[in-house]
TIKEBA-866125 format. One record per residue (C-alpha): x, y, z. Coordinates in steps of 0.5 Angstrom, whole numbers, plus 500, padded with zeros to 3 digits. Each point is the difference from the previous one (the first is absolute). Example, Ala and Ser with C-alpha at 12.3 -4.5 7.8 and 13.67 -1.06 7.14 Angstrom:
BEGIN
px	py	pz
525	491	516
502	507	498
This chain:
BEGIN
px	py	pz
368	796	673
502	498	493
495	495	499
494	505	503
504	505	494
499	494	495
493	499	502
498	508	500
503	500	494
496	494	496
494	504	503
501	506	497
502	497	493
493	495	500
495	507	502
505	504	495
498	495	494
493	499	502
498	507	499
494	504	502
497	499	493
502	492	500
496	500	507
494	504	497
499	496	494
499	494	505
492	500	503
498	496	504
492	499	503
495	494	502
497	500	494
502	501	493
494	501	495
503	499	493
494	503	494
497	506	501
493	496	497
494	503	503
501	493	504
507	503	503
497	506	501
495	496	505
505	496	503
505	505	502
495	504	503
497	494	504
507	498	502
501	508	503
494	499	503
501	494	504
506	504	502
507	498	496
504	503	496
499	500	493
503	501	494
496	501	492
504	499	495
497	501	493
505	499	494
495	505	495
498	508	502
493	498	502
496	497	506
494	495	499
502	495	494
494	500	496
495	502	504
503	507	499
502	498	493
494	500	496
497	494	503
493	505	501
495	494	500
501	496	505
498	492	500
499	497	507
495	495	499
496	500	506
501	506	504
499	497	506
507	497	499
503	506	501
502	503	507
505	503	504
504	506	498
498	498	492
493	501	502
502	506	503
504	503	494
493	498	495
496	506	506
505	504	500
500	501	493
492	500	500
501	506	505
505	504	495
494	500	495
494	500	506
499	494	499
499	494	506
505	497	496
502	498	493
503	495	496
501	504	493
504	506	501
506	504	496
507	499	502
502	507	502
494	497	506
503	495	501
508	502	500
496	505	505
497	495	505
506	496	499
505	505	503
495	501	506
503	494	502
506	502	500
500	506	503
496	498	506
505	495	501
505	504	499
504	495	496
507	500	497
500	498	492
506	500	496
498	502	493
503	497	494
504	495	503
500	491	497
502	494	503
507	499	498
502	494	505
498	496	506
505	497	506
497	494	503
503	496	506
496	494	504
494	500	495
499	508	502
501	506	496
506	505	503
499	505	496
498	502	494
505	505	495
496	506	495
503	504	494
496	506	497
496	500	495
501	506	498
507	499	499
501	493	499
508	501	498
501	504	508
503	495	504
497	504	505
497	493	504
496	500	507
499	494	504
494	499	504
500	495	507
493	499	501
497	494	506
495	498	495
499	501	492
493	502	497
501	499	491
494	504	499
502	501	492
496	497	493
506	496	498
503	497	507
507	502	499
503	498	507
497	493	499
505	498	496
506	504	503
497	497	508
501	493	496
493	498	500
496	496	495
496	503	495
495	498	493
500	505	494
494	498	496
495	495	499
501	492	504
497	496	495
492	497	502
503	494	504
505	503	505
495	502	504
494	496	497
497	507	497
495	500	494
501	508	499
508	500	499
505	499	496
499	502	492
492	501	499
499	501	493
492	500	498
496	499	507
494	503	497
497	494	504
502	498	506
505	493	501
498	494	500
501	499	507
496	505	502
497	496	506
506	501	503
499	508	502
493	501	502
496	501	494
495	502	503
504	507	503
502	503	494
498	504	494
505	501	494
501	507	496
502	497	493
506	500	498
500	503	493
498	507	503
508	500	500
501	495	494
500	501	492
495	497	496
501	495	495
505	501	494
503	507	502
506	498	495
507	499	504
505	502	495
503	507	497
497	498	494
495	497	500
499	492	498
507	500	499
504	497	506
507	502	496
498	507	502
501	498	508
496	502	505
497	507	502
502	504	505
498	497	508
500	493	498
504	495	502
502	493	496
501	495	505
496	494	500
493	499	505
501	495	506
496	496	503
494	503	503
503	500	507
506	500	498
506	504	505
504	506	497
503	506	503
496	504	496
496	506	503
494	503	500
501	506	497
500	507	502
499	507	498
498	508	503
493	501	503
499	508	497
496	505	503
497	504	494
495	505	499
495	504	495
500	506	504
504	505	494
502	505	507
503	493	503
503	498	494
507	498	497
500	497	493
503	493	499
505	503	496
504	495	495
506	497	505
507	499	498
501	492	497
493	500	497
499	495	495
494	499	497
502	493	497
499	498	507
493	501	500
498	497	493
498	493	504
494	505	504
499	503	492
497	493	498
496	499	507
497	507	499
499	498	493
497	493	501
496	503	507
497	505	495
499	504	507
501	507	501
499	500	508
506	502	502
497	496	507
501	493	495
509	502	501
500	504	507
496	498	507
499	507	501
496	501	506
498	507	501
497	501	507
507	503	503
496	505	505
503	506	496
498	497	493
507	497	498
499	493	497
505	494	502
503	496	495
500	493	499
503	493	496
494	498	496
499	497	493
505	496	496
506	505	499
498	505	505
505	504	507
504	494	501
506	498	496
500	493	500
505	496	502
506	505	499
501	499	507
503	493	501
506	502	503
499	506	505
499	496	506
507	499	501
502	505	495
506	504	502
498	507	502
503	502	493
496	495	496
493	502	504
501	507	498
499	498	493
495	496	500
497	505	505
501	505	494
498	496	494
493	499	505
499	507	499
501	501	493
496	495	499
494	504	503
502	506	497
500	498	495
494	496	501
495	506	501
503	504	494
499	494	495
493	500	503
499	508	498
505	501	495
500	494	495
497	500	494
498	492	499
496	502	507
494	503	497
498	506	502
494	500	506
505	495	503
506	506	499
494	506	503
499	497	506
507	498	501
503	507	499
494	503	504
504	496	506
507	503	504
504	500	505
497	502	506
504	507	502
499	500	508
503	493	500
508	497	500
501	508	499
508	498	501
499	493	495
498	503	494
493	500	502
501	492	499
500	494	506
507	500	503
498	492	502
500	494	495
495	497	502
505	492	502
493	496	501
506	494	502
506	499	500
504	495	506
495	496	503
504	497	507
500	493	502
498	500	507
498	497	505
493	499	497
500	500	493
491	504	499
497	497	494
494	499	495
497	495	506
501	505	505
497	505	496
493	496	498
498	497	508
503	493	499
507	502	505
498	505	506
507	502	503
499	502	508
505	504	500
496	506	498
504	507	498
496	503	496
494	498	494
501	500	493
494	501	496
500	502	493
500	495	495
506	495	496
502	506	495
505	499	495
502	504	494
503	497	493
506	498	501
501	498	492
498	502	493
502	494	497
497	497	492
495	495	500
497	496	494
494	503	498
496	494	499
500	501	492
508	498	499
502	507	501
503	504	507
497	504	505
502	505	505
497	498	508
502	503	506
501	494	505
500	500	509
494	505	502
496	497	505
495	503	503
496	496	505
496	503	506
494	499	504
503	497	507
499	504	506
506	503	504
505	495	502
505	500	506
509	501	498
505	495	505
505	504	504
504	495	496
499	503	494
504	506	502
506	496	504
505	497	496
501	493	501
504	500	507
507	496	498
501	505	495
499	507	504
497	503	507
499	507	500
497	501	493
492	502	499
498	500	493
493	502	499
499	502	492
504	495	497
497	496	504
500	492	500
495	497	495
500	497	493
498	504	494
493	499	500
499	501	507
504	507	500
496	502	495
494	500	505
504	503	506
505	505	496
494	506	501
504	507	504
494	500	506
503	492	501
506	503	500
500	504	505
496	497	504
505	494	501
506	506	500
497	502	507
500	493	502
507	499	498
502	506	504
496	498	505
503	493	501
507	503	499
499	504	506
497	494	504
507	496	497
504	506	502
497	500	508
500	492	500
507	500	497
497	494	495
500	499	493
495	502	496
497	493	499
499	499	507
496	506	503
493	498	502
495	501	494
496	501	506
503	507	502
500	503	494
492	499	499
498	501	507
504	507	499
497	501	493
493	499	503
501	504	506
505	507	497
498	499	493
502	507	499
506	499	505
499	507	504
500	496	506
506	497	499
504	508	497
496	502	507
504	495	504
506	501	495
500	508	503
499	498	507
């Protein structure tokens, strides 16, 4: 009797201590989806469609990463590489504008697509909620631990159990918390045997081992469309290196070609912008502005000579509403060169500012076009005669809510994709999905160069724009991490490739594509109870192929 009081005892003070707050901060489903991407968005409502429980987390307040973030032009190579519920989404928008599809939308469309998803599926999203840590035990993840962005001093923390876990987010934060290997900038050219990577300065022709990537399929945009002409002065005051050096230009030395660094390409904000005066917000000046910072894109407009605001922005203005989508172009242009070194494994805090800095820096970019007066006066015109569009980013001050994370990790999986891959001379036989577009880097520094003439110049160095290749098959292998490592992880954006590969398969609708494999394959995982890296590749392409929408599998789902 008295030991039976004991226990009864014991019972009651452990459910007293474990509160119902405490059990409902602890979620547990088959599959956790981490990063509301457009990718997340695919793979957490494939999962729901194959019949498991599902949980989406997204550390912002919006869906669809920069599908819905201002990416308006969407690169996809080939088509035909696109397929399944990414193709779906392209003829979904297509209908929003009584279209059969299209590829070129406003954001407010896509954000709308997007949530068709969501709601169809009927998906749980948890909202403003980042990775903050992750158990692991016998080379599986347990469970991972969320603390609000919001609020990032609330102690307020949810764990989520979860069978299997799809990290679906640019910056692939559950990598190194899970223990799995990951790259941060470029390999150098020989640890993959790649012509393409590692620090490229002037490809203007292509290597001298071109033989080794099929000449005969490529064709090359130049590389000075976003380069500076010769002798663009680096220095504050001209010709006097004492002065220091312009805003936006870095004084380290230039390695190697093809040397290694953990360097990476630059990002910016893909902006939705209008000449529609009913549509129009202006680009008002923003807080931070300073106008020295643009001093070195004063002296390229100054040697240019040109006042066509198309030689500073890739403006593109065949959105179906007439709103112009705005690009990186020229030498001092959207992206805010090397100024984003440390956010890939940044701490939240330190991403916050460099996300920050970025827009600034575009803000004030586009006011230093319409508004300074070392921008002559034609240029300033068609400047001011662009806004912010009023329909879009209604509750982001009219402006991207996505900066646009073009790389950040890369894991190191069970197959590493690269430049061999890209052009033909590899072909994997574990198909997930096809990648299409061409080897596409950004600068990645602006750096000072002799100028031939015993003085200094100023280059942009790490563009790299190869294309002309058809569509090209991305192993399963790519999205396991290695098996040693973990079991139970899918990882189908920051994929496992080298730099330069990455920049040919880092397009939304590849993404997506491999999302929807992931998911598949987590599935098949889930009912096969086998790590990730052992279900038949097989079964996911048959499924793909024969449900690529997965109606068939949401109906048997139902039954």
């Amino acid at each position: 009797m008295i030991i039976r009081s004991i226990v009864y005892f014991l019972l009651v003070t452990l459910l007293a201590c474990n509160t119902p707050e405490e059990r409902e901060n602890v979620r547990e489903v088959d599959i956790c989806v981490y990063g509301g991407t457009a990718a997340g968005v695919m793979a957490a409502y494939s999962a729901k469609k194959l019949g498991k429980t599902v949980l989406l987390i997204e550390p912002g307040k919006y869906l669809g990463g920069m599908t819905t973030g201002g990416l308006g032009w969407t690169d996809f190579g080939n088509k035909e590489a696109v397929t399944g519920l990414a193709l779906d989404f392209y003829k979904r928008v297509g209908k929003a504008y009584g279209k059969s599809e299209q590829w070129a939308f406003e954001p407010s469309v896509a954000s709308n697509t997007i949530q068709q998803y969501v709601d169809e599926a009927e998906l749980e999203v948890l909202f403003q909620k980042r990775l903050s840590g992750a158990a692991t035990k016998d080379k599986n993840i347990v469970e991972i631990s969320l603390m609000d962005s919001a609020d990032p001093t609330s102690h307020h923390e949810i764990k989520v159990k979860a069978k299997v876990f799809l990290d679906c987010s640019y910056e692939g934060d559950l990598l190194p918390k899970a223990g799995v290997s990951y790259a941060v900038g470029r390999e150098s050219s020989d640890v993959y045997k790649e012509s393409l990577n590692g620090v490229q300065l002037y490809p203007e022709e292509l290597p001298e081992d071109i033989d080794s990537i099929k000449v005969d399929y490529f064709s090359r945009i130049p590389v000075n469309r976003h380069q500076f002409p010769d002798g663009v002065d680096p220095y504050v005051e001209a010709g006097n290196p004492a002065s220091g050096l312009l805003w936006g230009i870095s004084d380290d030395t230039l390695a190697p070609i093809g040397a290694g660094d953990k360097k990476v390409q630059a990002y910016n904000f893909r902006l939705c912008l209008t000449q529609d005066t009913t549509n129009q917000v202006p680009i008002s000046k923003p807080e931070n502005y300073d106008p020295a910072m643009y001093t070195l894109l004063a002296r390229l407009i100054e040697k240019q000579k040109s006042t066509d605001i198309n030689d500073y922005l890739l403006a593109r203005w065949n959105m179906p509403k007439g709103d112009m989508d705005v690009n990186n172009k020229g030498g001092f242009s959207t992206d805010m060169i090397g100024m984003n070194y440390a956010y890939p494994e940044a701490d939240y805090e330190t991403r916050a500012e460099i996300w920050k800095a970025h827009e600034d820096y575009t803000k004030g970019l586009l006011y230093f076009l319409g508004h300074d007066e070392r921008v002559p006066e034609e240029l300033r015109k068609k400047m001011l005669s662009l806004g912010y569009c009023k329909d879009e980013f209604v509750d982001n001050d009219h402006f991207p809510h996505q900066l646009y994370v073009r790389e950040a990790r890369r894991m190191i999986g069970e197959y590493v994709m690269t430049q061999h891959n890209v052009v033909g001379d590899e072909v994997v036989e574990d198909k997930v999905g096809l990648a299409a577009y061409g080897m596409d880097s950004h600068h990645i520094q602006r750096i000072v160069v002799d100028d031939g003439k015993g003085g200094a110049q100023v280059k942009n160095e790490g563009d790299i724009q190869v294309h002309g290749f058809p569509p090209y098959p991305v192993a399963y292998r790519a999205i396991t991490p290695k098996r040693e490592e973990c079991e139970n992880l899918l990882v189908p954006v920051c994929l496992s490739a080298s730099h330069i590969a990455y920049g040919s398969i880092r397009m939304e609708p590849v993404f997506m594509v491999l999302a929807q494999s992931a998911a598949v394959a987590a599935s098949l995982a889930i009912d096969q109870d086998v790590p990730v890296q052992r279900v038949n590749v097989a079964d996911i392409q048959q499924k793909l192929k024969e449900d690529p929408l997965l109606e068939q599998s949401a109906e048997l789902a139902h039954n």
